[in-house]
N, C-alpha and C positions, 0 to 999 in steps of 0.2 A: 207340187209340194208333197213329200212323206213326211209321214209322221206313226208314232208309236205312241197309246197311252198304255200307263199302268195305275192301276187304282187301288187304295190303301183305304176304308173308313173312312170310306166318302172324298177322299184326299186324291183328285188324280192330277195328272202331272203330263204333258204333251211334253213329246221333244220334237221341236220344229228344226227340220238341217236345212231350211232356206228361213231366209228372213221374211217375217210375218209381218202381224198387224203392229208393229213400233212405233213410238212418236219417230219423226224424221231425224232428231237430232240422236234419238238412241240405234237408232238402225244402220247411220252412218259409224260412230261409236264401234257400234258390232263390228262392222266391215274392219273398219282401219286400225284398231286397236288387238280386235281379235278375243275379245271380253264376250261371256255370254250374258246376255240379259235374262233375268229372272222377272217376270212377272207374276207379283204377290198380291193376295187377295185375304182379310182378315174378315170370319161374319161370328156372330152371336151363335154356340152350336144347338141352342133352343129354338131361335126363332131363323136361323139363316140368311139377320139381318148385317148389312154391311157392318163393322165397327170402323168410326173415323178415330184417328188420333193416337193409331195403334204403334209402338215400336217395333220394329222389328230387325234381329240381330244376325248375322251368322259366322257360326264358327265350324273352322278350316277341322275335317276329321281325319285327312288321306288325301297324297297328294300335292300342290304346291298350290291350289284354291283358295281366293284371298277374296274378302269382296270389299265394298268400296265403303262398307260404313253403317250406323245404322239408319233406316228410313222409316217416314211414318208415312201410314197412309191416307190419304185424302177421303173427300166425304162419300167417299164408293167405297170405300175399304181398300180401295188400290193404292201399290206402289209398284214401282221398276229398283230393281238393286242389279247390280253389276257387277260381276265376278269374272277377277283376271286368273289364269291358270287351269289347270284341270284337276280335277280330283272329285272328292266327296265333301257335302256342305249341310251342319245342322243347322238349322233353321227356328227359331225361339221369337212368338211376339208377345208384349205386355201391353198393359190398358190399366187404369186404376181403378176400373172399376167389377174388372175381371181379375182370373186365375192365370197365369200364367199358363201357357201353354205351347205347343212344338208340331211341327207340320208331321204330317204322317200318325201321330197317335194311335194307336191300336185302343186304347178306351181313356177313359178320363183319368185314369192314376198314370197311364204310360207319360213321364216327364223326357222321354228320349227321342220318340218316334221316329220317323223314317230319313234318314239324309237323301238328299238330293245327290245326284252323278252329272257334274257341271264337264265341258270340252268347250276351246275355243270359237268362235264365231258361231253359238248355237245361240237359241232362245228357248226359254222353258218359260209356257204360260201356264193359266190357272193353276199356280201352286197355292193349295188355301188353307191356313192356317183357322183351326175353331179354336176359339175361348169359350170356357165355361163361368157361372157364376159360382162364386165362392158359395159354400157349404155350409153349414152350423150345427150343434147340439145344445141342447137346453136341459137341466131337470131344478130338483131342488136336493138342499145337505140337511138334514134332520140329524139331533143328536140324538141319543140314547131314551129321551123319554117324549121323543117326538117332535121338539122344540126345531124351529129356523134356528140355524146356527147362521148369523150374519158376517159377512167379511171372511169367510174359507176361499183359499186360492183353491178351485180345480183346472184341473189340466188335462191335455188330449195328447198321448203319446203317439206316435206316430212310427210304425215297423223301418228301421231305415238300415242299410249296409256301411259301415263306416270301422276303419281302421285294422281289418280283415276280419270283422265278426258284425255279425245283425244287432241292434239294439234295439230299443224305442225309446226316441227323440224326443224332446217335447214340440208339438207344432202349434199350440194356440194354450192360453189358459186364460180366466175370466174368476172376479172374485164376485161375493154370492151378496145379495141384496141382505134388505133390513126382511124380507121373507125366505131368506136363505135360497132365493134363486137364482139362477148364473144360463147364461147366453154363453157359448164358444163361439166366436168366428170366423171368415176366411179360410174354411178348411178344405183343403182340395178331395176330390176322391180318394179314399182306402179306408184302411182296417185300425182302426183305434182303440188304444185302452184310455178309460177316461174314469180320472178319480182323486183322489184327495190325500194328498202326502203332508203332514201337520208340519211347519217351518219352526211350530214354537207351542207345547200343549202341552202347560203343567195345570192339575187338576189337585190342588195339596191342600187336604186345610186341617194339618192340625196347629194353625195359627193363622191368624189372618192376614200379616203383613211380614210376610219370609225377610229373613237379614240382607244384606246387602249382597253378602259370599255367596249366598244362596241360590244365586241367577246369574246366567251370562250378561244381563243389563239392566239398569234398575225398571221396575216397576213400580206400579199403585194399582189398589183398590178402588176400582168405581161403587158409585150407589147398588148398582143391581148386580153385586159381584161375580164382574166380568173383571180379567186384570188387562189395566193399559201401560203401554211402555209409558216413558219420563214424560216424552212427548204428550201424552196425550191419547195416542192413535189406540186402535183395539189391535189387538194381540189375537189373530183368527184361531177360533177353535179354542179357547183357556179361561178357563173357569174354577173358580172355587167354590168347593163343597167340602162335607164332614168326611170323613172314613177314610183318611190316610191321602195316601200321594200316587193320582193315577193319571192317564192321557190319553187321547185318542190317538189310537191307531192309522196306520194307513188305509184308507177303503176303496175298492176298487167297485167299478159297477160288473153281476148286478147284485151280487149280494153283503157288500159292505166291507167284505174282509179282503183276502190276496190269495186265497187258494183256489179260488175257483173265479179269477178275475176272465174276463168274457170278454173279444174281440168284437167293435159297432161298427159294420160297415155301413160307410156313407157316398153316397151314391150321387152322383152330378145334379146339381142344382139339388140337394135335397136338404129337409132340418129336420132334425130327428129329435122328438120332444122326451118329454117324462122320464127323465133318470132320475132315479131316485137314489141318492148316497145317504147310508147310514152308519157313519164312525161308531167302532165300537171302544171303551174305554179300556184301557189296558194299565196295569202295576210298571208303575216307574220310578226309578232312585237316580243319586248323585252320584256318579263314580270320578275316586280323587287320587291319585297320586304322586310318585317324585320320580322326575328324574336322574339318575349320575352319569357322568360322564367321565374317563379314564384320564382325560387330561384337557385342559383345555378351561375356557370358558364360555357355556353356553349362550349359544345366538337366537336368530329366527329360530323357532321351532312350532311346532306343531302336532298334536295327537289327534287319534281318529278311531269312532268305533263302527266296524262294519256287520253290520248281519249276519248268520250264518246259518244256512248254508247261504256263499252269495252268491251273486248272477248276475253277470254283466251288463246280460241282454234283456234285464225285468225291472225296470222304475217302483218295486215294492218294497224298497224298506231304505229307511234315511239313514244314512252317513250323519254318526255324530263329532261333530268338531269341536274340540277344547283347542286355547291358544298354552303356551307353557312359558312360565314366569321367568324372570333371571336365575330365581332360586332352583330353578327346578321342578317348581310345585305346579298342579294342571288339574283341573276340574270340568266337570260335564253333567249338566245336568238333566232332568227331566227323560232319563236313558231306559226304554221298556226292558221289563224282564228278557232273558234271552241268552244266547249265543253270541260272540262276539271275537271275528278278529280286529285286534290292537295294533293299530301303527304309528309310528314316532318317524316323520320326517322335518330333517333341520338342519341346521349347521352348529359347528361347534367351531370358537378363535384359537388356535396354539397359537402364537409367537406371532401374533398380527394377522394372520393367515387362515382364512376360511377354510373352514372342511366340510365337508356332508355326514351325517351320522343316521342310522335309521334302529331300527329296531320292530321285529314284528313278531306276535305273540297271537293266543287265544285266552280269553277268558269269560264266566261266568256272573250274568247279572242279576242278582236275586234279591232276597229280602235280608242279605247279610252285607250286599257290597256296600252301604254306607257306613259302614264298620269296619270296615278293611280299607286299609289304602294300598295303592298299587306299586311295587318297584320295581322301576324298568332301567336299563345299566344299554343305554346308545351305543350303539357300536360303530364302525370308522366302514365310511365309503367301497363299494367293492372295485375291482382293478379287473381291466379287461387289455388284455395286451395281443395285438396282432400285428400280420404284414401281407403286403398285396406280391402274387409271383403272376408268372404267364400261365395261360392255362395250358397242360401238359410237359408243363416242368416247374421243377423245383426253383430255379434263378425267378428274380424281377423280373419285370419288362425291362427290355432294353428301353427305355422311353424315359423321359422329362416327368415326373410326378408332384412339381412342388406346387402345384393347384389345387392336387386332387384335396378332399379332403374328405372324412367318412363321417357318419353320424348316427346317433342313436337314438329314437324320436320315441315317444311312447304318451298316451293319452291322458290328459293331465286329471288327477285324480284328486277328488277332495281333501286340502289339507295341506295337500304335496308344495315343497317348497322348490324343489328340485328341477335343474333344466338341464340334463348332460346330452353333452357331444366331445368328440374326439375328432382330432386331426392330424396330417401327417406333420411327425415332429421333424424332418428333414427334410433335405432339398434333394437330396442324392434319392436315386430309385432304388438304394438298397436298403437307407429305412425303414423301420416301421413306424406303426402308431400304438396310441394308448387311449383308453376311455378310462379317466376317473373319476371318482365319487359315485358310482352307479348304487341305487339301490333296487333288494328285490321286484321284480314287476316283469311286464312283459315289453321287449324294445322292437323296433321296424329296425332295421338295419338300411342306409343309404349312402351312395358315396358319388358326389357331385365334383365336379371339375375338373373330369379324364379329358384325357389328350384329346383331339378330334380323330374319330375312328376305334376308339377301344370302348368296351362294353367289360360289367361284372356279369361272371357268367356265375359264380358260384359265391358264396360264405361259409365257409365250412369252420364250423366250433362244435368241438366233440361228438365228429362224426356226424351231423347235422346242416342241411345246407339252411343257417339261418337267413339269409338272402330272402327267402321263400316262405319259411314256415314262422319265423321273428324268433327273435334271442330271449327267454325265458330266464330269468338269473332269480336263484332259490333264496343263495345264500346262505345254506349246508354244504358246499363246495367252495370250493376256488376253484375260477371261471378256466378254461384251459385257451391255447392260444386260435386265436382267429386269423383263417386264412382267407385270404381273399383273390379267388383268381379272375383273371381280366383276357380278355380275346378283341380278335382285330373282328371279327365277324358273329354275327348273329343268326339263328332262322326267320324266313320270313314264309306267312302262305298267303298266297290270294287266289282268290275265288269266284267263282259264280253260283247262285242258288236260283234253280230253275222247278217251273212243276213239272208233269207229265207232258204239256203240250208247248214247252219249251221256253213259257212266258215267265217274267222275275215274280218272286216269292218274295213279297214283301209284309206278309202279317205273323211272323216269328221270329224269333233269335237264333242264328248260327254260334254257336258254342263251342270251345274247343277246351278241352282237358287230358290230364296225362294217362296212359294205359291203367299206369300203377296208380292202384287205389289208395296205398297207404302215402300218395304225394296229394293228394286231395287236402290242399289245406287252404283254407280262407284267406283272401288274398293274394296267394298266390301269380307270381305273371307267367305260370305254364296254366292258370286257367282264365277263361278271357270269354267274352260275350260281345255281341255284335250283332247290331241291326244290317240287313242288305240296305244299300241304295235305291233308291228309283229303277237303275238298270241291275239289280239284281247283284251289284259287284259287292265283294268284300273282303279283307284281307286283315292279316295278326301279322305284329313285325316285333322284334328282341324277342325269338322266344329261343329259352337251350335247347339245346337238341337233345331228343327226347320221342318217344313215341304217343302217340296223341293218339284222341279218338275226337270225329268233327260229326255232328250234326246240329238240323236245323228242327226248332221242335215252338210251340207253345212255350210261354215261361215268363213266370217275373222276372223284373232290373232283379240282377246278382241273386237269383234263384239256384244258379249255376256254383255256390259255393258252399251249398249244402250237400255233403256226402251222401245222405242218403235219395237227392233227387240226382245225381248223379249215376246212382247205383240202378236207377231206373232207366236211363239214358245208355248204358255203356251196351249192353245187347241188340242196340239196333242204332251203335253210331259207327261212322265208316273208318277204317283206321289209319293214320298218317302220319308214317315217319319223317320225321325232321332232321335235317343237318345244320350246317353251316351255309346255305343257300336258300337258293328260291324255290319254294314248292307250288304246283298250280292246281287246282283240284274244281271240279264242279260237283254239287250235291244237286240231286235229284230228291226234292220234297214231295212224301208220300200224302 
């Protein structure tokens, strides 16, 4: 019998090329079927006890690898899974009373880890999957003169890559006892911001029972003047006092405010105590005005006020929502002093007929805006008009397109009423398409139901391959036309990552990105990240042809879409041009 191990953080993996120790009935299986058997093993990664009861799932990455389903494993922590085909296989098991986690992991936040390299009538034993137990944070919310503030939501943001830009997520939130303490849980390992964004915090009292128009909902006065909605319930963080109309802030740990908010890393099985949040009060007013509209009569709509400067990728400052009358009329209240972009998304009826109208401004919140009312004049949907040709010429494809259809995706944004897509308005391949009602924002560009064998190689609108980089629409322009070209073929690379002594290199990411730095854009499919397999294999497929640079280095999931770790990687990644075919390449890990 040969065999090869390779080992990953504790994770090793035999490939056995005769048949081993199998039950009889899975060994015969092997033979006649030609399926490889996986032998799975799930333990606790604290104490390296068996877990029984554990799921485990696997999904096909490369290759025609399919497996038979998912299995739980018995009171050894074993199971057998069965996999028809060859390729590569990630491998995911759960437990309720664990964190989820992935065979091969490189540490407790890796959610990817190492795929498996499955071939027919093989068997792969000891592949063993660790779970961790879920994490926590604890502190207490103090307000301004030291008081528990009872009933505050805080929350734990979590660094995550989504929609071609980094954010942070909310991954757990916990509201705060009658001593203003709070418990977070379930938290897996990483780096968290963790803090207190007020959902509802008027502090007003030059009256003690505010009119009706006065608030997005009614309230009341309790005895110990806290205000409760109609229901009854407390209204976290809002209180009455003397000296005008103020609110708490958003606080981040660890010093209360948002400028200097500080990342908590939390570490496998650990609870990380004593946060201490201390909301600071901040001057807040009403801000009220009207809508018009050129024609028509107004629908759904909705206003919205953003922070400024704002930030996609920082949970520090709340989006205020007003809803807008029939009349026109729209109020917000309880709104900190500040900076603010103003946006108006909605629809407007002509003649039976829904429209989209939007409008977006900036303006100033101070101690004159309940005196001023606002007037905003809706403006009518933007128009994006294009057509799909062959790549390297000017004509369609000769081809059938009345499937195809393209679309405009973009992440939905407080307030927003809006859902646009486009599609082809013809059957002929000499049409084109149209996207209407767009408003400013930023769009994904996608186009699903090409022929079998054609690819979008490009998006090109004003000189820009939005395909790649997304479609940006201002809204001080009219949008110019969109091209979209289409090819019968794509590049592909695959790989092997080896070390010095010739063995697979399984504790890094092989990356691949374009020469040209100014195409370094998030998101991106010229850039790409990739765990090796067990045997070391790896491979990118749809990529344009394009010059590349490939290395295998250390790195966070989608580390790889920040410019400037990229800027660090390009002087010592190997370079690789791509065409319209297959490229083979082996990286040698230093």
């Amino acid at each position: 019998m040969h065999s090869r191990t390779s080992a990953a953080l504790g994770c090793a993996v035999t490939l056995i090329t005769l048949v081993g120790a199998v039950p009889g009935a899975s060994r015969s299986r092997v033979d006649q079927a030609g399926v490889t058997a996986v032998g799975l093993r799930v333990v606790d990664d604290g104490t390296d006890r068996p877990i029984a009861g554990a799921r485990i799932v696997g999904t096909r990455l490369a290759g025609t690898a399919q497996s038979t389903g998912r299995v739980v494993t018995d009171e050894n922590g074993h199971a057998w899974m069965f996999v028809s085909g060859q390729g590569t296989l990630r491998l995911q098991a759960r437990h309720r009373d664990y964190l989820d986690g992935v065979h091969g992991a490189l540490n407790a936040a890796d959610d990817y880890g190492t795929p498996i390299a499955v071939r027919p009538s093989a068997i792969l034993s000891d592949v063993t999957i660790r779970l961790r137990r879920p994490n926590s944070i604890s502190g207490q919310v103090i307000d301004e003169f030291g008081e528990p503030m009872a009933g505050v939501p805080v929350t734990a943001y979590r660094r995550r890559f989504e929609d071609g830009q980094f954010v942070f997520l909310q991954q757990a939130a916990a509201a705060t006892d009658d001593r203003g303490a709070f418990r977070i849980t379930d938290l897996p390992q990483g780096s968290y911001l963790v803090g207190f964004v007020p959902l509802y915090y008027e502090r007003d009292s030059s009256r003690t029972q505010p009119p009706a128009d006065d608030a997005p909902e009614p309230f009341t006065l309790a005895p110990d003047r806290t205000l409760l909605h109609a229901g009854f319930s407390p209204i976290p963080g809002a209180r009455l006092d003397s000296g005008g109309s103020w609110a708490y802030a958003p606080a981040f740990y660890p010093d209360g405010g948002t400028r200097d908010a500080r990342l908590l890393a939390v570490v496998a099985g650990d609870h990380l105590g004593g946060i201490l949040l201390a909301p600071r009060v901040t001057p807040v007013a009403r801000v009220v005005g009207q809508v018009a509209v050129a024609n028509g009569t107004l629908g759904q709509a909705t206003v919205a006020l953003s922070r400024l400067p704002k930030s996609d990728t920082f949970p520090l400052s709340k989006t205020h929502i007003g809803d807008i009358a029939p009349d026109g009329r729209f109020g917000i209240s309880f709104v900190p002093y500040g900076e603010y972009e103003i946006t108006l998304d909605g629809l407007v009826v002509v003649d039976g007929v829904r429209r989209p109208i939007w409008f977006r401004s900036t303006v100033t919140v101070d101690e004159r805006t309940p005196r001023e009312e606002l007037h905003l004049t809706a403006r009518s949907g933007l128009t994006v008009r294009g057509r799909f040709r062959e790549a390297g010429s000017t004509a369609p494809p000769n081809v059938d397109l009345a499937s195809a259809v393209a679309t405009l995706s973009h992440r939905s944004e407080p307030g927003a009423q809006l859902r646009s897509a486009g599609s082809i308005n013809a059957r002929n391949a000499g049409a084109g398409f149209v996207f209407n009602g767009l408003v400013p924002r930023r769009y994904v560009l996608g186009v699903n139901g090409l022929p079998g064998g054609w690819h979008v190689l490009s998006g090109i609108l004003g000189g820009t391959d939005v395909y790649d980089a997304g479609l940006r629409l201002s809204g001080d322009t009219e949008p110019g036309e969109l091209v979209i070209s289409l090819t019968r073929s794509l590049g592909v690379i695959e790989g092997l990552v080896r070390d010095a002594a010739g063995e697979p290199v399984l504790d890094g990411w092989t990356i691949l990105f374009p020469a040209d730095p100014a195409t370094w854009t998030p998101g991106s499919r010229r850039i790409r990240g990739i765990r090796a397999a067990t045997d070391g294999s790896f491979g990118f497929a749809g990529l344009p042809p394009d010059d590349y640079l490939l290395i295998t280095t250390s790195a966070e999931r989608y580390q790889w879409y920040d410019p400037a770790f990229l800027a660090t990687l390009a002087p010592q990644a190997m370079p690789v041009r791509v065409g319209d075919d297959l490229v083979r390449v082996e990286i040698r890990a230093r």
